[in-house]
N, C-alpha and C positions, 0 to 999 in steps of 0.2 A: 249873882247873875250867872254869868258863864265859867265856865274852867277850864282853861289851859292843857296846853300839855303834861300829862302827869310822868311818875316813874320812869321817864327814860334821860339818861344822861346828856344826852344833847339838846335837852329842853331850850334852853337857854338863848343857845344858836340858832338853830332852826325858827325859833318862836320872833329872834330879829330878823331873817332871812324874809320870813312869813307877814310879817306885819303890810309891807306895800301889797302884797299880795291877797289880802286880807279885805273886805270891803264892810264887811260891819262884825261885830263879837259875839253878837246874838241877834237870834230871828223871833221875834212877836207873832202870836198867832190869836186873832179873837176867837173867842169859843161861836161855834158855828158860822165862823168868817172862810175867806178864801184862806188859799194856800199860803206859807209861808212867805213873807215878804224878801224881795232881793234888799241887797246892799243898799243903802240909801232911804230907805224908806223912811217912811217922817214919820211915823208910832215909835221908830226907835229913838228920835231924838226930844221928845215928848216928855216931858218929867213925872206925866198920870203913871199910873201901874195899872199895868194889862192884870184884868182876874188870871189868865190863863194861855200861856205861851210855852214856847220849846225853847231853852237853853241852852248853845253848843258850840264849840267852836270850828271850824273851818280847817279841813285835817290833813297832814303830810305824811306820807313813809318812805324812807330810807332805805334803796333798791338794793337789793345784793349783800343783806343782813344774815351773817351767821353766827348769831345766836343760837343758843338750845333753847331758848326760853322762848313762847310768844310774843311777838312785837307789840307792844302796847301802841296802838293810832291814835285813840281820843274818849270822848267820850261825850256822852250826846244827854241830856237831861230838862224835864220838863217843870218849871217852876208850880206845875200842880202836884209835882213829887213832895209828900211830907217827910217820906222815909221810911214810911209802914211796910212798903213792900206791896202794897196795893196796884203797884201800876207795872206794867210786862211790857220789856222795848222788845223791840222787835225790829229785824234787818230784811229787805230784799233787795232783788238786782244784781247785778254782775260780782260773782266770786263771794257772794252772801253765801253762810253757811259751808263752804270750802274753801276759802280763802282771807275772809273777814267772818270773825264768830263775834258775838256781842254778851254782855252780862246781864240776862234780864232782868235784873233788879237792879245792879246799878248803872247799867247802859255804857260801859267802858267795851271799848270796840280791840279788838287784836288782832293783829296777822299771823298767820299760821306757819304760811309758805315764803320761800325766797322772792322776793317779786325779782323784776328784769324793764326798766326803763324803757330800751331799745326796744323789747317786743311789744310792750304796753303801757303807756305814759299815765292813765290815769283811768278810774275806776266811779262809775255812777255808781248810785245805791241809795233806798227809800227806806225813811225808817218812821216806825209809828209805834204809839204809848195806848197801852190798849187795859182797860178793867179786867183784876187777874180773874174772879168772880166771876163775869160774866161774859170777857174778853170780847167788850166792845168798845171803840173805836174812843178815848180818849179826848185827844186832837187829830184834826187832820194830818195823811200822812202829808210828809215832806222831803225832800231829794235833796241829796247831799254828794258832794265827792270829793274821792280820797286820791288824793295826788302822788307820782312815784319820784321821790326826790332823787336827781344824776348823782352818782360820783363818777369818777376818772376812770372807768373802765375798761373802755376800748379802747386799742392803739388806733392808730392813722393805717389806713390799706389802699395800694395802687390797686383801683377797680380794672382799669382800662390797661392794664397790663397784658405780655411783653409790648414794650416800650421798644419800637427803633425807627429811627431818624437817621438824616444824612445830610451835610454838607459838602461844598461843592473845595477841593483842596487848595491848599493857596486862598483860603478865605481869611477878611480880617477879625482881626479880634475883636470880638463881642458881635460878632455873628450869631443870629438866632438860629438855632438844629431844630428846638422841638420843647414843646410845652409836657410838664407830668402835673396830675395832680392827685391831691389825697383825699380819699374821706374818713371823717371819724363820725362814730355811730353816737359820742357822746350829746346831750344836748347845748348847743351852741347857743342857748336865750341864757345859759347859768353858768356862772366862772368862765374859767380859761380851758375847759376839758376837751372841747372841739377847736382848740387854734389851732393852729398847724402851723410849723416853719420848717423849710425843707435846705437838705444843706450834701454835700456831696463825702461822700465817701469813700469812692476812688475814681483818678481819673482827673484830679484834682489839678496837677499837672497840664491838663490839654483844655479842661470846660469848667464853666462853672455855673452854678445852677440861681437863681431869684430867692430868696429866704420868703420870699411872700405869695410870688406868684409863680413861681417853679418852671419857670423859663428858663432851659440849658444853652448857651453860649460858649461860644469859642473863646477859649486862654490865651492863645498864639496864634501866630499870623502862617507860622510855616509849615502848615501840615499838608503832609506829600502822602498823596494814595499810592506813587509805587515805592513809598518807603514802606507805608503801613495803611494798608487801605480798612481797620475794621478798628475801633475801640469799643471797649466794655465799659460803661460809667454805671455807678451803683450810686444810687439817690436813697438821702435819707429823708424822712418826715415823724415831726415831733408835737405832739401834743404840749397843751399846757403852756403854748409860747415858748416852747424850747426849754423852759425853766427847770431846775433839778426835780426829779420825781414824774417827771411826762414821761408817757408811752411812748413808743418808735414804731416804725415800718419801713422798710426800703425793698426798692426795684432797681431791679437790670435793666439801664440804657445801652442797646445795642446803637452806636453812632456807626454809619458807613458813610467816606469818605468817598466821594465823585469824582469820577476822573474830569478835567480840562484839558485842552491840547498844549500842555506848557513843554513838551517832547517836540525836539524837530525826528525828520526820517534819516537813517543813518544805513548804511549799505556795511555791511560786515566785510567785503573786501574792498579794495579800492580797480580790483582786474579779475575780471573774469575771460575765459577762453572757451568760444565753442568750434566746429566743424560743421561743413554741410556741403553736399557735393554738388557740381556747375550745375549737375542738369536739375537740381531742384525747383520745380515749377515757381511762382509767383506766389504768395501766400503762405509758403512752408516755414514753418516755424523753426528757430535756427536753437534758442536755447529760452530760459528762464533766469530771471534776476530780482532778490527782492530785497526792498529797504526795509530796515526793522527801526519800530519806534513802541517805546515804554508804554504809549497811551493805550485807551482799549476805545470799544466801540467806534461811532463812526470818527472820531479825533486820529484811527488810526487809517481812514480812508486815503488813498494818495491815488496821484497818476504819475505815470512817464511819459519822457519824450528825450525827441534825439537833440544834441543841441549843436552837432559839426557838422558843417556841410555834406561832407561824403558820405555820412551816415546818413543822412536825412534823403541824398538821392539811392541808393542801396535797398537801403531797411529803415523797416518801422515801427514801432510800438504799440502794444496796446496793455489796457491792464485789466486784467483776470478779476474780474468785481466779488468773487470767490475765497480769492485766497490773495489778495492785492499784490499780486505778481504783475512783474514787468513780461511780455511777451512781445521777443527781438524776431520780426518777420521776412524773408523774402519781399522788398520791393521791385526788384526791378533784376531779370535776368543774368545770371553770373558769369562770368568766363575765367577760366583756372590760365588759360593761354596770355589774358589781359592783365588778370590782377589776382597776386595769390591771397593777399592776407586784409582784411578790412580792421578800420579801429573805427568803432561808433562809441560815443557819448553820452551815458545814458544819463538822466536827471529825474529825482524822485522828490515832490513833495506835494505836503498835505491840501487836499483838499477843502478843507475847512480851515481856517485859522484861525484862532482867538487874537484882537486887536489889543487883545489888556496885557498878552505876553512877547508881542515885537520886539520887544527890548532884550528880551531874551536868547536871541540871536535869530539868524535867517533859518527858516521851516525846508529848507530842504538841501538834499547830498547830490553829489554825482560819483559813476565810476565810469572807468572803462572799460568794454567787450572789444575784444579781438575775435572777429570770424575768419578761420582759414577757408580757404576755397580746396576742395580733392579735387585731384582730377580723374575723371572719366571718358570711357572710347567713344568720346558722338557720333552721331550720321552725320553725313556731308551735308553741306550748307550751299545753299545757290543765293551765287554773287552775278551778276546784282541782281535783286528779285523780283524784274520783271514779270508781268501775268500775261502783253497782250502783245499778239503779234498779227501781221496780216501776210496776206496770199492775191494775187490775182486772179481769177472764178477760170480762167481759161489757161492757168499753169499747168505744163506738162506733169504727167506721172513719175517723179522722182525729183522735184524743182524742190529747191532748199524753200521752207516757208522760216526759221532762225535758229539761233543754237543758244542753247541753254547752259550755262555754267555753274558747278559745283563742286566745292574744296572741303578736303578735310581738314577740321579747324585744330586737330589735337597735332602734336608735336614730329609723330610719325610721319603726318602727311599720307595717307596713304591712297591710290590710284583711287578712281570714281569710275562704277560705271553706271550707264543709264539704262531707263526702257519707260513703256508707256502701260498703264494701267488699261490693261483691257474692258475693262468694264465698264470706263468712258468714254471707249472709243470700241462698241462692238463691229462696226463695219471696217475696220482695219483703213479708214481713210487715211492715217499718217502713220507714218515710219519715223523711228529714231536711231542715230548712230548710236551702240550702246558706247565708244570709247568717247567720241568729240561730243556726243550730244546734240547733233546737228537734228533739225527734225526736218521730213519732207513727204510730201504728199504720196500716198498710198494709191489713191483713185481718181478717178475725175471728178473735178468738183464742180457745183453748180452754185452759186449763190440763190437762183429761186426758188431753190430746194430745200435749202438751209444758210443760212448765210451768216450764222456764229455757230464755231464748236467749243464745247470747253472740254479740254478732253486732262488727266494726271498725270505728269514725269514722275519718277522714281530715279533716284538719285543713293547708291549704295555704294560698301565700302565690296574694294574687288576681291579682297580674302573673306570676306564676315559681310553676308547677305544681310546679315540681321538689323546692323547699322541703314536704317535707311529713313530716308527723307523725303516727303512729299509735296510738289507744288501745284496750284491749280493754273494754267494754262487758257486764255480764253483767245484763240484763233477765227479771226473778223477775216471774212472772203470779201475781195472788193471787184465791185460790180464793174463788166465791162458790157459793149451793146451789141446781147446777140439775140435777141429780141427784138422784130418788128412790132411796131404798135397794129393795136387792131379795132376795131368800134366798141364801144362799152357793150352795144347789145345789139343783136338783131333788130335796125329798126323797119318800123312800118307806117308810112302814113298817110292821110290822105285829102284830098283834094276836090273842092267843088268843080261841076260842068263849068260853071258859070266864074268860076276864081279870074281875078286881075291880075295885069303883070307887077311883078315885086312883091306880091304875098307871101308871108313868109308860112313856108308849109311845117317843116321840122328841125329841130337844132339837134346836132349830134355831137358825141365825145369822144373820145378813146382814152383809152386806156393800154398800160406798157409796161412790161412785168420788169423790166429796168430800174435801176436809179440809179441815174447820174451824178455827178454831186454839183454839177451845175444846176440842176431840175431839167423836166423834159421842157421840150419847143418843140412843137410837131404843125406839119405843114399839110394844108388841105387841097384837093385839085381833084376835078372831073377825070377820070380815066379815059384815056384814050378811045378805048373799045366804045363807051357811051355815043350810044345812036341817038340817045333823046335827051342831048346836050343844047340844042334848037331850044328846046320847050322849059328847062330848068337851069338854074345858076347857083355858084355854091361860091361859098361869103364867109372867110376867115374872120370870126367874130374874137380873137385873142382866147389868153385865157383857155388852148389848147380847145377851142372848140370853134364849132364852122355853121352856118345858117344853109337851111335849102332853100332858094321865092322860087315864082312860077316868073317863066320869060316872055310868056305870048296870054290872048286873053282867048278864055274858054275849050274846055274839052269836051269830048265826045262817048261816051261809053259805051255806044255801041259799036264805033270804029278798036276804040282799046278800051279796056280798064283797068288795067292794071298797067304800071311804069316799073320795069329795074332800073337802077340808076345808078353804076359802080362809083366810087365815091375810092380816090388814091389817098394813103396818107402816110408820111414821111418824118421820120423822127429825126433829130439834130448829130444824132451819128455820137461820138466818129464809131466806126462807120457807119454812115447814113443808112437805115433800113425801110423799109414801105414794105405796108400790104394793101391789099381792094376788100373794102367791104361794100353789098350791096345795099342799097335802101331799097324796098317797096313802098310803090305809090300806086294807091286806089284812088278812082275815079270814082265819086258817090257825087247821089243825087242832094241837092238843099234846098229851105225853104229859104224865103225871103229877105230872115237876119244871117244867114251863113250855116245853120244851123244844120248838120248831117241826116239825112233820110233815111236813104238807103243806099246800101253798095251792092255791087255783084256778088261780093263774099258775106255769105253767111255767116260765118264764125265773125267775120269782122262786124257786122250788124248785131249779131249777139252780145257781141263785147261792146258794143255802142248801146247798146239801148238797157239789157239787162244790169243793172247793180252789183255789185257781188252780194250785197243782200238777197236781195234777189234771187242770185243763184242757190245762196247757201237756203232759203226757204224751199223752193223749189228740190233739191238733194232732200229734205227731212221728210217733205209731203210724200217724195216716192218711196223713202224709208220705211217713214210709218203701215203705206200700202203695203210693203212688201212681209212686214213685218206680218201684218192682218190677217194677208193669206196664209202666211206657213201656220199660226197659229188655229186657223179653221179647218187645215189640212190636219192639221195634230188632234183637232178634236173629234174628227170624222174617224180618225185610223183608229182611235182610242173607244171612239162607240163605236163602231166596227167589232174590233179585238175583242169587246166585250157580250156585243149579243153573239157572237163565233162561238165564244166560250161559254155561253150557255143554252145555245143550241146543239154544241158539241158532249153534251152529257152523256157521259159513259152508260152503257147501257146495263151494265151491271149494278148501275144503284139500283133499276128497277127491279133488278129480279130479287138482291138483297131485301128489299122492302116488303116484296110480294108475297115475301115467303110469314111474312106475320099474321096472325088471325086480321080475318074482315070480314067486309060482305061475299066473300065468293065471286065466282066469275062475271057476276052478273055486274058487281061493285066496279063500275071505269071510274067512278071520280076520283077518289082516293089517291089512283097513278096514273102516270102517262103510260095508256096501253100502245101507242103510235110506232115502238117498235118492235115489237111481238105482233102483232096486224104484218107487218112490212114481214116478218120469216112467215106468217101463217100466206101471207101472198105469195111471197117465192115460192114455197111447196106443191102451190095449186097451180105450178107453169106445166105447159105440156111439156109430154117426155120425161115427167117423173116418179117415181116407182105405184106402179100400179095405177099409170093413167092407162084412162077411158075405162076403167069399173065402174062398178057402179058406184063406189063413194063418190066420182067425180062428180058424175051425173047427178049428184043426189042436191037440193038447196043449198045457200050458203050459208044459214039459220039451222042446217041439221045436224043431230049430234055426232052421227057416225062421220058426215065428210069433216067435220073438225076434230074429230080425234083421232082421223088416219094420217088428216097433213102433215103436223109436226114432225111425226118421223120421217117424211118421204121426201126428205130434200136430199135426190139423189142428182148429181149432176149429168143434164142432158148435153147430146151432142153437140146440140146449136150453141149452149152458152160457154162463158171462158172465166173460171174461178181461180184464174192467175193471179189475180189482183188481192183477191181475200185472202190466196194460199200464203201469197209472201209478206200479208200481215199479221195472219198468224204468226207466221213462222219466227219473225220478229222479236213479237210480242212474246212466243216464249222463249225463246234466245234470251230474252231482257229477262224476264221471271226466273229462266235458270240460272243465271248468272249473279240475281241480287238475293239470297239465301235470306232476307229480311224484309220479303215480301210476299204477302199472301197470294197465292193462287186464285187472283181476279178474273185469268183468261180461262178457268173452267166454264164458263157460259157460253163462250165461242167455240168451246172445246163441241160442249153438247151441242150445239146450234148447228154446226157444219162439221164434221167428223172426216171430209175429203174424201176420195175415194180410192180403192183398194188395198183398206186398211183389214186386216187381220182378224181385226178383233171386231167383234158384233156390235149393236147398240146396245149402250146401257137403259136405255130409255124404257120404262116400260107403256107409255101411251103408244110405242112404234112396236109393241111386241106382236107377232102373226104367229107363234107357237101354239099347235092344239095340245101339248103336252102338259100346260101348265094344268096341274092340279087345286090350284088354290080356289074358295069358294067366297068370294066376296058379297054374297049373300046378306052378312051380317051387317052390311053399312048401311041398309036401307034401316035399321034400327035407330042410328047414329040423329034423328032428327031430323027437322027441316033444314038447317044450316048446310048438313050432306047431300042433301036429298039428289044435287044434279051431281056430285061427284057417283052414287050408288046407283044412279042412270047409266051413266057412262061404262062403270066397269060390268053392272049388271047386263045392260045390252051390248059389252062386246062379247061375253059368253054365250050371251044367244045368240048372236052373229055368226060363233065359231063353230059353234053344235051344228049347224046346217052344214058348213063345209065338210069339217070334217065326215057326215053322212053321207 
């Protein structure tokens, strides 16, 4: 049936190793049946004989084989083999033909190469028994694989290395730091190749590590981070269960050791010594003090404080969260004259405490600071430091208002003198004695004027100005009665014809620039001089005010209408004062409820009947009118301004214009002729050169009197070209004077030339020379376009031919 493993010496071994592993010894295959049967199949336990099956055994190889010779695997064989060599095996699949070669005749399989376990556990591969002749298909193929059997190859390797952990110091023994562990690449289903026990190498002294599960543990109880805050532990791991012949591997355990607050705070001296001088303000920092403790982080947190009395009223403490410094402050104002030397108390401890090391003694130190006090030249000091002093409103000019006192506090003692800060006191109302310090009224004072000053003393040393001291001063003027009282207001009021006696008409008040510090009490009464005391009564209603009623029934307004009615009133003194103020009373007409009509005064019927809505509508309505018109006025003057301005066109656009081809004379649309008309009219006034000829006489459509006019604007005696001279004259004044302006007034030039000027006309339409020789003949050639300009020059030659004849 089947064969074993052949030729290699460990047959033996392996083939018991193999056996559980093994699930049947041979595979049955019917000729044109399925695939090879698995393990168990019931044709193998069968006693018939199959005609034709595959015989073979189930194959191992032995990883990491250094032989020279090929590794013999197995060998694979088919019960239709006679031996003739008729039948050709044949291998594929993974590492067939490079890694696994076979014998085709006798089907014994070898490894060529090293194999490797770790990279590749195991190897498929199809083998099939084919007709060497015809090399067809035997039996079907069938799938087999070649297993890569471990040995002890690999040591143990920390994958998850450097390793470091840390325990807290002062920890007990068998405290857990930290877990390592190992792997080995051997396979862990076969022997002991993959066990591992791990075991300590150095360090053995402080930790010890789990042989199973590689749990490192504290040795001791005593471990001190400021003894030794770092160990090195080197872990070993051993294959094979530790046993002789296993592999090894070890790691560096870096353990760090945590600090606890098992440190109290300790001051490295027990006295320290600072200075600071009297005048040091409040807050001023006197010196620094720090307790030292072993611990780190926040274990090494602390505060201070003061713990003696006199230090706690003095100075104070605070701690520098930076650099956990004590900071000894300025509390409370120094004097080198009172007390030279201070001793405060300082006390430092930790902030945090660990409850597990109390026993360990108390967490915090004291020492003591000595602060000296210097001394320094102060300003004088005002005893006792009164602010507030008073005056009576009607004290003479030079009357003591109090006196101010102020010492030099330092040893010397030296003289003080005074003065007053002008700047709070710019109207010079008080004086100071500069030696006593006395102060006194400068001016007269009024209290309703002002009635608190606060005005600065200055208080200096009499050799050293510089020393000086200032205090504020507030000076309260007390009221005395020089003030009569007077009416709150002008009043005015009024009164039906028809009113009853005891009606009450108006209630009046007064008022009194006084204050007394009793309060006022002012008394009311008809004044003497009151003629129409008959007809009105007046009625101290408390309360500083008085009622007016009427005394008799019904008035008359046409006898009177109007009532004055002086009205006396008297303040409580001392000294008693009184003034008269009048009331007016109007007699108005009512209706039937009492209701006001009308009165004689206007303004007071205004004020009766109109609202102040009323009025304030009334002010808007006239507003807005007034508003209306400026704005209609504005737009008249603005079309105005503007048809001015284009009515006023300068007359030399036209002649600019005219001078371009057009229709000829005949052509008015084109331009405004309106002011060439206006010179061809002034020319035609009597009395101008060569009137009463015949050009005058002649039409006003004929060509000769319109080509003599232009030139003959000579001035007659009747008229006065005063007016146009000195707009000229003007106009070129301006023209000569702006060197960047064209010569626009040549057109006025040529229009009016003035008279007994020098020089001739330039003009030839005005020329009267028989001398010209020129023959203008040839325009009449020039076309129809010419035709009237070759008129004009042609017939003023014939014109000229007769005279001169």
């Amino acid at each position: 049936m089947a064969e074993g493993l052949q030729g290699f010496p460990w047959a033996v071994l392996l083939l018991c190793c193999a056996v559980p592993l093994l699930g049947a010894w041979a595979v049955h295959v019917e000729l044109g049946g399925p695939e090879l049967g698995q393990p168990g199949d019931p044709t193998l336990l069968t006693g018939g004989r199959v005609k034709r099956g595959w015989v073979w055994n189930q194959f191992f190889v032995v990883e990491e084989y250094t032989g020279t010779e090929p590794l013999y695997v197995g060998k694979i064989h088919s019960d239709s083999d006679e031996g003739d060599g008729s039948i050709k095996y044949t291998i594929s699949g993974e590492g067939a033909g490079t890694i696994f070669l076979i014998d085709e005749i006798t089907g014994d399989i070898h490894a060529t190469e090293r194999l490797d376990r770790e990279q590749k556990t195991f190897y498929t591969l199809r083998a099939q028994a084919r007709d060497r002749q015809t090399d067809q298909l035997l039996e079907p193929e069938s799938e087999f694989i070649i297993k890569v059997q471990d040995i002890n190859d690999s040591e143990p390797r920390f994958l998850e290395g450097p390793y470091i952990g840390s325990v807290a110091e002062l920890s007990p023994v068998g405290t857990s730091v930290m877990q390592v562990m190992a792997s080995d690449a051997d396979d862990p289903t076969y022997g002991s190749s993959a066990r591992v026990v791990y075991s300590v190498l150095e360090g053995e002294q402080h930790f010890t590590v789990d042989s199973k599960t590689g749990v490192i543990r504290t040795a001791v109880a005593d471990l001190d981070r400021e003894t030794q805050d770092r160990y090195e532990v080197v872990i070993r791991a051993t294959d094979m269960a530790g046993q002789l012949g296993g592999l090894s591997g070890s790691t560096t355990v870096t353990i760090v050791v945590t600090d606890v607050n098992d440190n109290p705070p300790r001051f490295p001296q027990k006295m320290y010594q600072f200075s600071v001088v009297e005048t040091a303000p409040v807050g001023t920092a006197v010196g620094r003090v720090k307790a030292e403790d072993s611990d780190v982080g926040e274990n090494t947190d602390m505060t201070y404080q003061v713990k003696d009395e006199e230090g706690v009223e003095m100075f104070r403490v605070t701690t520098d969260s930076n650099t956990q410094e004590a900071v000894i402050m300025v509390q409370k104002p120094l004097d080198y004259e009172s007390k030279k030397v201070h001793t405060v108390v300082v006390e430092a401890l930790n902030k945090f405490v660990d409850p597990r090391f109390v026993d360990l003694g108390t967490f915090r130190d004291q020492t003591i600071v000595r602060v000296s006090v210097l001394d320094v030249d102060e300003p004088p000091e005002f005893r006792p430091p009164s602010d507030l002093m008073e005056v009576q409103e009607d004290a003479h000019v030079g009357s003591i208002v109090g006196v101010v006192t102020a010492l030099d506090p330092d040893t010397a003692n030296h003289p003080v003198r005074y003065a007053i800060d002008r700047s709070t006191d710019t109207e010079r109302i008080f004086d100071i004695d500069a030696n006593t310090g006395a102060i006194v009224t400068g001016k007269v004072l009024d209290r309703e004027t002002a009635g608190w000053h606060n005005i600065t003393v200055l208080a200096m040393e009499a050799d050293n100005h510089s020393q000086v001291s200032r205090a504020s001063l507030r000076i309260r003027i007390l009221d005395v009665n020089d003030n009569p009282p007077e009416l709150a207001t002008p009043y005015e009021a009024a009164v039906c014809e028809d009113a009853k006696p005891g009606q009450l008409i108006q209630t009046i008040s007064v008022v009194d620039r006084d204050e007394p510090q009793s309060g006022h009490r002012f008394y009311f009464a008809l004044a003497p001089e009151a003629t129409h005391s008959h007809r009105f009564s007046l009625l101290d209603i408390q309360d500083n005010m008085a009622a007016v009623h009427t005394q008799r029934v019904g008035f008359n307004r046409q006898e009177q209408d109007v009532y004055l009615l002086p009205i006396l009133v008297v303040d409580s003194g001392p000294p008693a004062l009184s003034s008269t103020g009048t009331l007016t009373i109007r007699v108005c007409g009512c209706d039937s409820s009492g209701a006001i009509q009308s009165c004689n005064s206007t303004a007071f019927v205004m004020s009766a009947t109109l609202s102040p809505g009323a009025l304030i509508a009334l002010l808007v309505c006239i507003l807005i009118l007034i508003v209306l018109v400026l704005l209609i006025l504005t737009l008249k003057r603005h079309h105005k301004s503007h048809l001015t301005s284009e009515d006023d066109e300068d007359m030399r656009d036209n002649v600019i214009k005219y001078n371009d081809e057009g229709g000829g004379e005949q052509d008015t649309e084109a331009y405004d002729m309106s002011a060439l008309r206006s010179l061809y009219e002034l020319g035609e006034l009597p009395g101008g050169e060569g009137g009463g000829g015949p050009a005058e006489a002649a039409p006003r459509g004929s060509l000769a009197s319109e080509r003599h006019a232009l030139p003959q604007w000579v001035q007659g005696p009747e008229l006065d070209f005063a007016l146009f001279r000195d707009y000229i004259c003007r106009k070129v004044e301006q023209a000569d004077g702006d060197a960047s302006v064209p010569p626009y007034d040549s057109f006025q030039t040529y229009a009016f030339e003035g008279s007994g000027s020098p020089a001739p006309s330039l003009s030839s339409l005005g020329t009267r020379s028989s001398g010209s020789e020129q023959d203008f003949s040839y325009l009449g050639g020039w076309g129809p376009r010419f035709r009237q300009l070759a008129a004009l020059y042609a017939g003023r030659r014939g014109g000229e031919e007769p005279e001169d004849s």
